[in-house]
C-alpha positions in Angstrom: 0.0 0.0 0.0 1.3 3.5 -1.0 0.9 4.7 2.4 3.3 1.7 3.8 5.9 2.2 1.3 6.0 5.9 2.2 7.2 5.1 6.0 11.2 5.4 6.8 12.3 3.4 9.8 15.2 4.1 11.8 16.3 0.8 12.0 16.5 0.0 8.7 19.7 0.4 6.7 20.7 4.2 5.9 22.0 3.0 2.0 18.1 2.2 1.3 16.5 5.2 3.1 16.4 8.8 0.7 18.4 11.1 2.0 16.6 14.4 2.7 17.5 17.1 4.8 16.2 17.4 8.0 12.8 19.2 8.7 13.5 22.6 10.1 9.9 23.6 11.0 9.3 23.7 14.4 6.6 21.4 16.2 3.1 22.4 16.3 2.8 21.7 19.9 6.8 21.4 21.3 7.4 19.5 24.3 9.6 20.7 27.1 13.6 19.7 26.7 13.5 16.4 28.9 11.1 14.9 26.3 13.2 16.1 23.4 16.2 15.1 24.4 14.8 11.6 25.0 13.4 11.1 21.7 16.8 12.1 20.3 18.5 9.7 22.3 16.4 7.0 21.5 16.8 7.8 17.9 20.5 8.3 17.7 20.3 11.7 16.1 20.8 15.2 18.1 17.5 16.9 17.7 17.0 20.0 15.8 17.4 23.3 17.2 14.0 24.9 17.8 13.3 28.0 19.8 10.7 27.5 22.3 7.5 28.7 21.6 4.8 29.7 24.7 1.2 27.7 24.8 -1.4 30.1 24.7 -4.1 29.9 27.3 -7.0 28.0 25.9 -9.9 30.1 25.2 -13.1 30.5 27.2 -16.0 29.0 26.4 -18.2 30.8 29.2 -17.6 34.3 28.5 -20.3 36.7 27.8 -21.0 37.2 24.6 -20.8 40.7 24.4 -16.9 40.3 25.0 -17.2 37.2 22.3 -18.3 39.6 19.8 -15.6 41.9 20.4 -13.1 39.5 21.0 -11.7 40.6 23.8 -10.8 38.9 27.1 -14.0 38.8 29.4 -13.4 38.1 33.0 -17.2 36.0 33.9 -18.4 38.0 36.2 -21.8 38.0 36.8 -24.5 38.8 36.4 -22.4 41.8 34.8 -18.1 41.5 33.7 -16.1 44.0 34.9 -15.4 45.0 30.8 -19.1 45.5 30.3 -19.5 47.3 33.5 -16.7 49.1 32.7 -17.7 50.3 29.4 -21.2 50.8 29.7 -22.2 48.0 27.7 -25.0 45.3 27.8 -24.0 42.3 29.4 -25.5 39.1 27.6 -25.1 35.4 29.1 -28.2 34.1 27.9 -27.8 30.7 26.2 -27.5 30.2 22.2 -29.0 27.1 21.3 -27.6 25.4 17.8 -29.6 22.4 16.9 -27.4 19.8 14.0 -28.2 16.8 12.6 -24.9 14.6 12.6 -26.6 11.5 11.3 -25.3 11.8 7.5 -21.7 12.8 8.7 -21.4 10.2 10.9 -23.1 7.4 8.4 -20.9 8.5 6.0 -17.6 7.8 8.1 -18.9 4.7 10.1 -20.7 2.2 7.2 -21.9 -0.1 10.3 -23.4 2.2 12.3 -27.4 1.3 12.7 -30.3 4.3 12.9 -33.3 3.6 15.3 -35.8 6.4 14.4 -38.3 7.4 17.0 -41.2 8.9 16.8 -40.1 11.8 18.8 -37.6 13.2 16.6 -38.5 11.5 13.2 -41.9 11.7 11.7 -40.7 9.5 9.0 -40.2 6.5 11.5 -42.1 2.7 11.5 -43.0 3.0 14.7 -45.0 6.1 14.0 -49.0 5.1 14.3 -51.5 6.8 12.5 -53.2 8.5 15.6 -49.8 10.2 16.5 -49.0 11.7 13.6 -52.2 12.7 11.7 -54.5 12.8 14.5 -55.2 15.2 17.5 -54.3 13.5 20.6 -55.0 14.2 24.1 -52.6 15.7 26.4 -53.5 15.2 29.9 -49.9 15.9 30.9 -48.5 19.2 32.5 -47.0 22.2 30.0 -43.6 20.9 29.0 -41.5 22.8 31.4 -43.3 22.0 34.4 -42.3 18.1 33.5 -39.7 16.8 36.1 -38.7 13.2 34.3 -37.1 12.2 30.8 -40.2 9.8 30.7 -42.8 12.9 31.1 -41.0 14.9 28.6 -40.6 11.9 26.3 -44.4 11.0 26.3 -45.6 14.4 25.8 -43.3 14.6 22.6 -44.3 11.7 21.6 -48.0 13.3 21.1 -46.5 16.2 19.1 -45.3 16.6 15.7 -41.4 15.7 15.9 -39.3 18.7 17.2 -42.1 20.4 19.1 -40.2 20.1 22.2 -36.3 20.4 23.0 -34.6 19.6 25.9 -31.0 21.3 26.1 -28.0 21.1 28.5 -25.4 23.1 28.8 -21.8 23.5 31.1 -23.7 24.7 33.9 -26.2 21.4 33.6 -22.7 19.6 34.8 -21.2 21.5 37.1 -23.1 19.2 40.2 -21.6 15.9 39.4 -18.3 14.8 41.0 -16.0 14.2 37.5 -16.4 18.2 37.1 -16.2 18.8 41.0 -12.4 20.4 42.3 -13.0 18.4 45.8 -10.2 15.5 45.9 -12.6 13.1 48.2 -15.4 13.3 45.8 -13.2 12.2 42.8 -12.2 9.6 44.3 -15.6 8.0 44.6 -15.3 7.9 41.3 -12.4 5.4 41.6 -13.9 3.2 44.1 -18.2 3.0 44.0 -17.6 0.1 46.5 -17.0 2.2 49.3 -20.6 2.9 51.1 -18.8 6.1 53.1 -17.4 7.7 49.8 -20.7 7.5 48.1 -22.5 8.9 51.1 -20.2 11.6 50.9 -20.0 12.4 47.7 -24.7 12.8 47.3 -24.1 14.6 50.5 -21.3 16.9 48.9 -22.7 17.4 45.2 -26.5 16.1 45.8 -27.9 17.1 49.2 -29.5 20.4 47.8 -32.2 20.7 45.6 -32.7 18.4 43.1 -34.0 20.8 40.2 -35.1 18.8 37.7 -37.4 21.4 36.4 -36.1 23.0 32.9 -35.9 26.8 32.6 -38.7 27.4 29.5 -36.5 29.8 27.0 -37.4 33.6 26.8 -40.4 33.1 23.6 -40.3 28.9 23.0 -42.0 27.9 26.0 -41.2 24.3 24.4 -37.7 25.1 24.6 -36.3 24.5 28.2 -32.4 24.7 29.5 -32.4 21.7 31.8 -30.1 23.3 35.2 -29.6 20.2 36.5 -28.1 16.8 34.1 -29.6 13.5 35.8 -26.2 11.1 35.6 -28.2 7.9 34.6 -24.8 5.9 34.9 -24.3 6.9 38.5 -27.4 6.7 39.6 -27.3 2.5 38.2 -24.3 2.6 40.0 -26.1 3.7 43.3 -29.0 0.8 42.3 -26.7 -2.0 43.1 -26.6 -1.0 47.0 -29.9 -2.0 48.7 -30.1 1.0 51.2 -28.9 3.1 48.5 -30.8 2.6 45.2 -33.4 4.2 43.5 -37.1 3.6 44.9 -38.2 2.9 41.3 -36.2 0.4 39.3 -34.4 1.9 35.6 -35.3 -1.6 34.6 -38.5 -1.9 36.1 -41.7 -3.0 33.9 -45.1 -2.7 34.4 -48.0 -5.5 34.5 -51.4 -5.3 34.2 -53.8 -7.1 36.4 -57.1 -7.2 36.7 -58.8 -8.0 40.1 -61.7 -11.1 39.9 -64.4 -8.9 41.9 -64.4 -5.8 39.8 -63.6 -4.6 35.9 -60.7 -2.1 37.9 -57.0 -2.9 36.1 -54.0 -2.1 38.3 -50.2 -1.2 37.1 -48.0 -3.3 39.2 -44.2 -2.4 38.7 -42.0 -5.9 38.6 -38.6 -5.1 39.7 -35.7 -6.4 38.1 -34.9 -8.9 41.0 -38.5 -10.2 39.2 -36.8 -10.3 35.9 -34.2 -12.4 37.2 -36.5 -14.6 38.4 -35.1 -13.9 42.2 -38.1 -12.7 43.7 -39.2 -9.2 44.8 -36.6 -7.7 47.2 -38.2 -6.4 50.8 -37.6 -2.6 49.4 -40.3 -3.4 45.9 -42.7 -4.3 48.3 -42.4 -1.4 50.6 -42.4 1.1 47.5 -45.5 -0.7 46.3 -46.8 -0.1 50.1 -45.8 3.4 49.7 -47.4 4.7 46.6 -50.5 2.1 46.7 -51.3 2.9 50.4 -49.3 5.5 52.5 -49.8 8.1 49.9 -53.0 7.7 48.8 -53.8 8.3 52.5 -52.0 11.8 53.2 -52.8 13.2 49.7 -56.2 11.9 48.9 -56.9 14.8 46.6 -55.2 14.3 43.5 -55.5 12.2 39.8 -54.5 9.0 39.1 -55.7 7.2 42.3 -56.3 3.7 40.3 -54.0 4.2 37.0 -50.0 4.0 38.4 -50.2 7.5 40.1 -48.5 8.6 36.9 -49.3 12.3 37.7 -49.3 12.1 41.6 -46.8 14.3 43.5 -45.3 10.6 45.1 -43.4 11.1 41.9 -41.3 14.6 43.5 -40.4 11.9 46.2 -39.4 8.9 44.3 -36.8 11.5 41.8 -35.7 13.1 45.3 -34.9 9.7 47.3 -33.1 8.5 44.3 -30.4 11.2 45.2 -30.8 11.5 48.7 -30.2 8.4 50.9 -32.2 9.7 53.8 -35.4 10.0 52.3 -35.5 6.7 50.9 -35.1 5.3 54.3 -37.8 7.7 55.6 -40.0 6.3 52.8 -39.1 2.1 53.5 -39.7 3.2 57.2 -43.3 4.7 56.7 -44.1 1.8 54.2 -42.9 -0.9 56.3 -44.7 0.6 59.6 -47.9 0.8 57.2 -47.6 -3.0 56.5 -46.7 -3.9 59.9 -50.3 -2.1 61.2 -52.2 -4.1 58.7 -50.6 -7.6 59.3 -50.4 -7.2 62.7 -46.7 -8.4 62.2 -43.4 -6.5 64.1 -42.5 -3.0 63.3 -38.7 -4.0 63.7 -38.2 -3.3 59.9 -39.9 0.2 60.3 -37.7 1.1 63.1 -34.2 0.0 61.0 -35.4 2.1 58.8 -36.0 5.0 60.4 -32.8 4.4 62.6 -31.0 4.7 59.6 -32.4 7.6 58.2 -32.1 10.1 60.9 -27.9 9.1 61.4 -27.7 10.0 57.2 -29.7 12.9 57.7 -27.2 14.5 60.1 -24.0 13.7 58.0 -25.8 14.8 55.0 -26.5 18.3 56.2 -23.1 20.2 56.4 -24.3 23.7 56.6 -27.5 25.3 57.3 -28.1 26.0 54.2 -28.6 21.7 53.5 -30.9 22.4 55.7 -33.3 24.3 52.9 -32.7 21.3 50.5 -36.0 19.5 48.8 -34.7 16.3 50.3 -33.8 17.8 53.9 -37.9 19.2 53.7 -39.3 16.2 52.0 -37.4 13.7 54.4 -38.6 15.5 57.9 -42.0 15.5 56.8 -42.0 11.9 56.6 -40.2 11.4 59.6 -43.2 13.4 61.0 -45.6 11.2 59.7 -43.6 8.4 61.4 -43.7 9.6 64.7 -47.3 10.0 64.6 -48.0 7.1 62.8 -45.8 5.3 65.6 -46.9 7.4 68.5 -47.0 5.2 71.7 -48.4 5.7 74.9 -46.0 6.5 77.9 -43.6 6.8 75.3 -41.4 9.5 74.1 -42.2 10.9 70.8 -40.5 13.7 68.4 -43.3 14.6 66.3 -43.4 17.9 67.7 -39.5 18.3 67.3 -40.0 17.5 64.1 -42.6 19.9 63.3 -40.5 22.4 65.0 -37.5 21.5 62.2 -40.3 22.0 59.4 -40.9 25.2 60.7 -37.8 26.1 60.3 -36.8 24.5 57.4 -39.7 26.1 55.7 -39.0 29.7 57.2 -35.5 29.2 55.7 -36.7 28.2 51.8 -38.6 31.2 52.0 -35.6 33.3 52.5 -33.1 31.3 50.1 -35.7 30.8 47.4 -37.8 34.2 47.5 -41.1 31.3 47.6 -41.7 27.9 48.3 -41.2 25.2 45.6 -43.6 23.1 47.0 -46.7 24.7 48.6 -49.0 21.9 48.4 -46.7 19.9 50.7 -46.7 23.4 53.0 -50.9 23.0 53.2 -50.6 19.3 54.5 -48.2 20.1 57.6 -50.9 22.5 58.2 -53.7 20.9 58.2 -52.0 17.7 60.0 -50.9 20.6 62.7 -55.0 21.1 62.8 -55.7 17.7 64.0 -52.7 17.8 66.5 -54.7 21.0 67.3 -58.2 19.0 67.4 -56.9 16.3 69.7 -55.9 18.7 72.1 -52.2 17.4 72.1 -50.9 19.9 69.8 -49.9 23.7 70.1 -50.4 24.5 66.6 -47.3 26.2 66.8 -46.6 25.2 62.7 -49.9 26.6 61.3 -50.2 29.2 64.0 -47.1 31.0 62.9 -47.8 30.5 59.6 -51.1 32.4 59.8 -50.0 34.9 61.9 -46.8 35.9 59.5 -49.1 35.7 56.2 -46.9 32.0 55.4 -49.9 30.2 54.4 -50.3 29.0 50.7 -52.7 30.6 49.0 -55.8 28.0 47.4 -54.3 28.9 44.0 -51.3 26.6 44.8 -52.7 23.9 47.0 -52.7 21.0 44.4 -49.9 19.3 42.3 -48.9 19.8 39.4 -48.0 23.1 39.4 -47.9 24.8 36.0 -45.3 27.3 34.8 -47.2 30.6 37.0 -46.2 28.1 40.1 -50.2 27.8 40.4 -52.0 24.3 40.3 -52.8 23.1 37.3 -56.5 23.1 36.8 -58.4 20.6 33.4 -60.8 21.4 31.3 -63.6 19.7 33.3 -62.5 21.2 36.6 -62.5 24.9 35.6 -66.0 25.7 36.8 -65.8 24.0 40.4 -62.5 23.4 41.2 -61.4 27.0 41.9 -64.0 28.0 43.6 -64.0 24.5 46.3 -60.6 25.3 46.7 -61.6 28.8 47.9 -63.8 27.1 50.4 -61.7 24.7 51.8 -58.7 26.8 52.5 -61.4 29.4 54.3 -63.1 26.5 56.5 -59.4 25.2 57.4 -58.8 28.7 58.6 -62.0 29.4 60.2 -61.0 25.9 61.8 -57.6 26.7 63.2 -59.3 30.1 64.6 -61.7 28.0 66.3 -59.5 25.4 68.2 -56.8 28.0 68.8 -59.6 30.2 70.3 -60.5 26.8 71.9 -56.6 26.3 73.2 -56.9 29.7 75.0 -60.3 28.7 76.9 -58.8 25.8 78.1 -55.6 27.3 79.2 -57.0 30.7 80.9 -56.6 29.7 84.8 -59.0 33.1 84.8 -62.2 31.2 83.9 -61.8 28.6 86.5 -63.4 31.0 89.0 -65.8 30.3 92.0 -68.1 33.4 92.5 -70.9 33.4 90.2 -71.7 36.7 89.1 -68.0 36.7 87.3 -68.2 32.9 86.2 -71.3 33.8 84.5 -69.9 37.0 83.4 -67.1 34.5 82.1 -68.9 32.2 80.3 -71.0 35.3 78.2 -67.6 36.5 77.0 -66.6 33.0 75.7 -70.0 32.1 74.2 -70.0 36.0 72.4 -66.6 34.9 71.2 -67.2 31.7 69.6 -70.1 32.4 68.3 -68.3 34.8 65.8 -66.3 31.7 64.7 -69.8 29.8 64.3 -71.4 33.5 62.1 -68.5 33.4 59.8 -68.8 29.8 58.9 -72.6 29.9 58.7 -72.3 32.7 56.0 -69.6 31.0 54.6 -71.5 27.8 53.8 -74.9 29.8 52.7 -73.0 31.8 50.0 -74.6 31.5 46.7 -71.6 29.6 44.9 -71.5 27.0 47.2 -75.0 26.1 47.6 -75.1 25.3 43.6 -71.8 23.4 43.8 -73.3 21.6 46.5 -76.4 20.3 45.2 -74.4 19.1 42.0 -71.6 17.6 43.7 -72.5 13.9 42.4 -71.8 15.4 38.8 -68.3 16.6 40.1 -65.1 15.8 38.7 -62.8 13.5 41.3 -60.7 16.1 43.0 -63.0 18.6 43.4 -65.9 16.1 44.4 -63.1 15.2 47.5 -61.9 18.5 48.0 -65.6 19.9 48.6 -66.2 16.5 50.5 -63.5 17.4 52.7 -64.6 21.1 53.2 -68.4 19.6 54.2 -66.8 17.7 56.6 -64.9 20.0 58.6 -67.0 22.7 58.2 -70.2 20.9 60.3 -66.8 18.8 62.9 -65.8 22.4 63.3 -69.7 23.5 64.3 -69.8 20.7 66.5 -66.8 21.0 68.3 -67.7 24.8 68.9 -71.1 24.0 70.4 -69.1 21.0 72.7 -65.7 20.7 73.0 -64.7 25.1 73.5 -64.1 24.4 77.3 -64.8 21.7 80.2 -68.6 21.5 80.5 -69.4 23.7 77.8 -72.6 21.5 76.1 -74.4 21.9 79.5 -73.9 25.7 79.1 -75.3 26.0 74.9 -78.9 26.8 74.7 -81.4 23.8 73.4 -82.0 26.1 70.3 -78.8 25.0 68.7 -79.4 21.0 69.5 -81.1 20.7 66.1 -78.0 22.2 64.4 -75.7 19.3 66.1 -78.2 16.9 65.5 -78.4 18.1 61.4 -74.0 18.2 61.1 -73.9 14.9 63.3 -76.7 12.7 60.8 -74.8 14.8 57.2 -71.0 13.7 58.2 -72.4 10.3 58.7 -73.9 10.2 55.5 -71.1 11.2 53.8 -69.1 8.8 55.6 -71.3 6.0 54.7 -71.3 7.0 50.8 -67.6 7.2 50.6 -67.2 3.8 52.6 -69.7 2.0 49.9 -67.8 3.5 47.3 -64.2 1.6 49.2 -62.6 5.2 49.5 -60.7 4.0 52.5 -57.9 6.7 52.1 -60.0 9.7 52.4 -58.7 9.9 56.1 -60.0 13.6 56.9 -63.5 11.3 57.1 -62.5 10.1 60.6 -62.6 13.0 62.9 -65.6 14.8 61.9 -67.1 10.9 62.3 -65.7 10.6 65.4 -67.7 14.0 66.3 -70.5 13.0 64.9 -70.8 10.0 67.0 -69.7 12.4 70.3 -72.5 14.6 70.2 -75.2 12.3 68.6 -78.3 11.9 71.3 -79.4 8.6 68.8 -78.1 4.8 69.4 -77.9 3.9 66.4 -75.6 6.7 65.3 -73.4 6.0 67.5 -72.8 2.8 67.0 -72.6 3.5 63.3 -69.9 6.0 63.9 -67.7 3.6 65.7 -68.5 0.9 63.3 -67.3 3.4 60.4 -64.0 4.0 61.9 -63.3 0.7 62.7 -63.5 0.1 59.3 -61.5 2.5 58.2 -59.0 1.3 61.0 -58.4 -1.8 58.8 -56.4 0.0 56.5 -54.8 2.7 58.5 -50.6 3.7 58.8 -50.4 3.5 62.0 -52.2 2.8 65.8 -54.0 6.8 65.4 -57.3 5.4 64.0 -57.6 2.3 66.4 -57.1 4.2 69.4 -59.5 6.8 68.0 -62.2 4.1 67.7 -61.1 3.4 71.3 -61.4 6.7 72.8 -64.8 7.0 71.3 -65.6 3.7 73.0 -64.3 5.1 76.1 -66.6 8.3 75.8 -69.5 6.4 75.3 -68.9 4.2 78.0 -68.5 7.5 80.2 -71.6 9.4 79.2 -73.5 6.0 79.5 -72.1 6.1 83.4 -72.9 9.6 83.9 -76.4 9.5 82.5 -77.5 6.1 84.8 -75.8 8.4 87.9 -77.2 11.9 87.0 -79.6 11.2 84.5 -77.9 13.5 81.6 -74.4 13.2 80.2 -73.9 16.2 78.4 -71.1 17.4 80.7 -68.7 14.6 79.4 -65.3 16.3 78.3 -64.2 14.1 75.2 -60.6 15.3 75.8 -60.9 14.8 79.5 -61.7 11.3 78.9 -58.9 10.4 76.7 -56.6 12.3 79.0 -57.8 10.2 82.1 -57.4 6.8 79.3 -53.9 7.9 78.2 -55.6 7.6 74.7 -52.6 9.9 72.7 -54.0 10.4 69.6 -52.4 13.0 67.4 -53.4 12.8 63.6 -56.9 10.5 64.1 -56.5 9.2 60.9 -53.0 7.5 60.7 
């Protein structure tokens, strides 16, 4: 070959070889002497003179582009370089996005190389049906840069017309993972992914703040988004093959469809790939499955997708969060496993490894404060706080409170790091889990109570996932008449609510009331009655406004979440009259005029009613059900009732977390059995203190439906 021919060895005899005189150009990148001097050596011939010549600096590729254009040196300051600043000029970093098709190039110089067209990107492609690319198809999915997963963004493409919607990364996407990071202990995890320590070290050092997995839409192409944040599928496999350290959800998982024999209902079950292998499900599948079939459905009732995968739940922020931070994923196994434990009666010694591993991770995973204001710092204490209600015990220690303290906190600080809060919805269920601690008369409402005093509450505007590109739930087509509006109500009954048992709080605190002349006891008890029966005006008028008196006698026609949400605000609206007619302060019933028996007796028979609908239609997670039941059957006069109310909740106590409901169902045993003991002595019990009663039981209940 011509090429082969041309090719001069030194070794070979210098008779045969052309003589030529030696190349005097100098090298095109020279080496320093040492290496020249070696080559010459091992040559045999001195090398050529060549003057030295000095390697420029190579040129930056993360300049503005203002000192691109005028090709001068920029020093990347930001948000403005000191030449622009200097000079007066307009300092541009915004992104320029170059789309190329390297498919022909690379064809050309590779003849084996094999293209698999999809229909995301090729409209030409096989696998290209006729509905997708001539028809109309529905999205039901959130506007592209609200999408959080490559498999969101991928199947709303895939209902577009190919390069609708582009995803682009750029140097700053990078800068989190450890092969561009300048600390020496997290490039070495790169070297050895066997050492549990280093890879601890390295999510807490490069992962332990948000996860923001959200792409920035670009300035006029709202289908155009600059993802900050590149998801390193490699490491993240890497991570999978640790059992206490990989991913909730499977990369190789698959999903199965299977329908149940009783009912035309078709569940997604994920199989794992120990299935695949034919192992068996490991203990940490069947938790998840626990988790997103059960636990969540229970402390976010309100959302879409409770019976097709949870596709479009908010479990989703959890499971992309847990996959990066270890501590969450233990706070979710522990939650799951205490959930399972409750139903089969088995030990909660799994749940407790668990959480006994989470909270030691926690603390090494927070360095600064500022980990402290991390999605997976906020996302991990509120299930730890679930836990430790869930869990509660009686005589026993407990840090719910402590940790609703930290969520305080850790919510106070986002505010100040992030200008807002990323997650608002998840705000609004601390609060309204602070309202039941509030209810029960164990709790000092200190979350939701600061919240509402310093204006921290989420508005109703952001109360459900997803959140659209505004940061405001995202509302469909069929929920545009109702849903806005129910929302509105609910967030103004769960304030009215907090009001109440705060109000409530002060009664039963005030040493002032407990008073033995009788002039001022009565003069007492007209200042608390005027009080309260503010509270009871404003939710009166609330629940006779126009609006909701048409949205309530169409509610069967209702689309799902707002048909729960108004459910919910039904329910606490007549608990809450209740409990301000009963429950305000110690004796209070025997002190409320007769006139309003017909009112408790009205809210008392409509929350049963409700209960019994959503019970015959196996809604078993909608947990807010169980107080205003457990009310219901309180203050009902009628057996019947009241046996129905304790029959309802121990139904719903089949299927709870944790021990709240059952020892609900056994505090309102306890109250019957104490105003049935009181009327046979005195011949009324309408002096019976429900929270006296479960005090003198040692009944702690702090969430009633847990």
């Amino acid at each position: 070959m011509p090429s082969l021919t041309a090719v001069v060895m030194q070794d070979d005899k210098p008779e045969e070889a052309p003589k030529r005189p030696p190349l005097l150009l100098p090298a095109i990148a020279p080496k320093d002497e040492l290496s020249s001097s070696a080559s010459s050596s091992r040559s045999g011939q001195p090398g050529p003179s060549v003057p030295r010549r000095t390697r420029l600096p190579p040129r930056s590729r993360t300049g503005c582009w203002t000192c691109r254009k005028r090709k001068v040196k920029c020093d990347e300051g930001r948000p403005q370089c000191g030449q622009c600043s200097r000079l007066g000029h307009t300092c541009d970093y915004s992104p320029r996005l170059a789309f190329r098709d390297d498919t022909p190039r690379v064809r050309e110089r590779l003849q084996d190389v094999m293209v698999v067209s999809n229909t995301v990107w090729d409209s030409n492609s096989p696998s290209r049906t006729d509905t997708s690319a001539g028809s109309a198809v529905l999205d039901d999915l959130p506007p592209f840069a609200a999408l959080t997963t490559d498999e969101e963004r991928e199947k709303k493409a895939e209902r577009s017309s190919p390069g609708t919607y582009n995803v682009v990364v750029n140097q700053e996407s990078f800068q989190h993972l450890p092969a561009y990071s300048d600390d020496a202990e997290v490039k070495k995890e790169l070297l050895s992914p066997l050492r549990r320590s280093s890879i601890a070290a390295s999510i807490a050092s490069s992962s332990g703040r948000d996860v923001a997995v959200e792409g920035i839409p670009v300035p006029g192409d709202p289908n155009t988004v600059v993802l900050p944040r590149f998801e390193d599928v490699a490491r993240r496999n890497t991570f999978s093959s640790f059992k206490d350290l990989r991913s909730p959800i499977s990369p190789t998982a698959r999903h199965t469809l299977i329908k149940t024999e009783d009912s035309d209902e078709v569940a997604i079950v994920e199989e794992s790939e120990f299935i695949l292998d034919g192992q068996g499900p490991g203990q940490d599948d069947k938790y998840i499955r626990q988790f997103r079939q059960v636990v969540w459905k229970q402390l976010v009732p309100a959302e879409l997708d409770q019976k097709d995968g949870m596709m479009r739940s908010s479990v989703g922020v959890l499971e992309t969060a847990a996959s990066m931070f270890p501590p969450l994923h233990h706070a979710m196994m522990a939650v799951a496993a205490l959930s399972l434990a409750a139903q089969d009666g088995n030990s909660r010694l799994d749940a407790l490894q668990h959480y006994q591993q989470a909270l030691p991770a926690l603390q090494s995973t927070l360095k600064s404060p500022h980990d402290l204001s991390s999605d997976g710092a906020f996302l991990t204490h509120f299930l730890l706080l679930v836990y430790e209600i869930a869990a509660a015990e009686d005589d026993n220690s407990n840090l719910w409170s402590q940790h609703l303290s930290t969520l305080l906190r850790i919510a106070l600080l986002r505010r100040d790091v992030f200008g807002g809060e990323r997650y608002p919805f998840l705000v609004w269920w601390i609060c309204n889990i602070d309202l039941d601690a509030l209810f029960s008369g164990v709790g000092t409402g200190e979350f939701v109570g600061y919240l509402l005093n310093h204006d921290g509450i989420p508005d109703p505007s952001f109360h459900l996932y997803p959140l659209g590109l505004d940061g405001s739930s995202v509302l469909y087509a069929e929920e545009l008449e109702s849903l806005p509006t129910i929302l509105q109500l609910d967030y103004e009954v769960t304030i009215l609510a907090v009001r109440l048992v705060l109000l409530a709080r002060e009664f039963r605190n005030d040493a002032t009331f407990a008073i033995a002349d009788f002039m001022q006891r009565e003069q007492a008890t007209q200042i608390r009655q005027r009080r309260t029966f503010e509270f009871q005006e404003s939710l009166r008028q609330l629940w006779l406004n126009p609006a909701v008196s048409m949205i309530g006698q169409n509610v069967q026609n209702l689309p799902e979440r707002p048909k729960q949400l108004y459910e919910h605000a039904a329910t606490l609206y007549r608990a809450s009259i209740i409990f301000s007619h009963t429950t305000m302060w110690p004796g209070q019933r025997l002190e409320t005029s007769p006139d309003y028996d017909t009112e408790i007796a009205v809210a008392s028979n409509q929350i049963l009613q409700l209960a019994r609908k959503a019970h015959s239609e196996d809604r078993w997670h909608c947990r807010y059900l169980v107080f205003p039941v457990f009310m219901a059957g309180f203050a009902s006069t009628d057996g019947a009732q009241r046996m129905q109310a304790l029959d309802l909740i121990r139904a719903m106590e089949k299927t709870s977390i944790g021990r709240n409901t059952t020892v609900t169902r056994k505090a309102l045993a306890a109250v019957y059995e104490s105003q049935n003991e009181r009327f046979m002595n005195t011949g009324q019990s309408l002096d019976v203190d429900w929270m006296q009663v479960m005090a003198e039981r040692n009944l702690l209940v702090v969430n009633f439906g847990f």
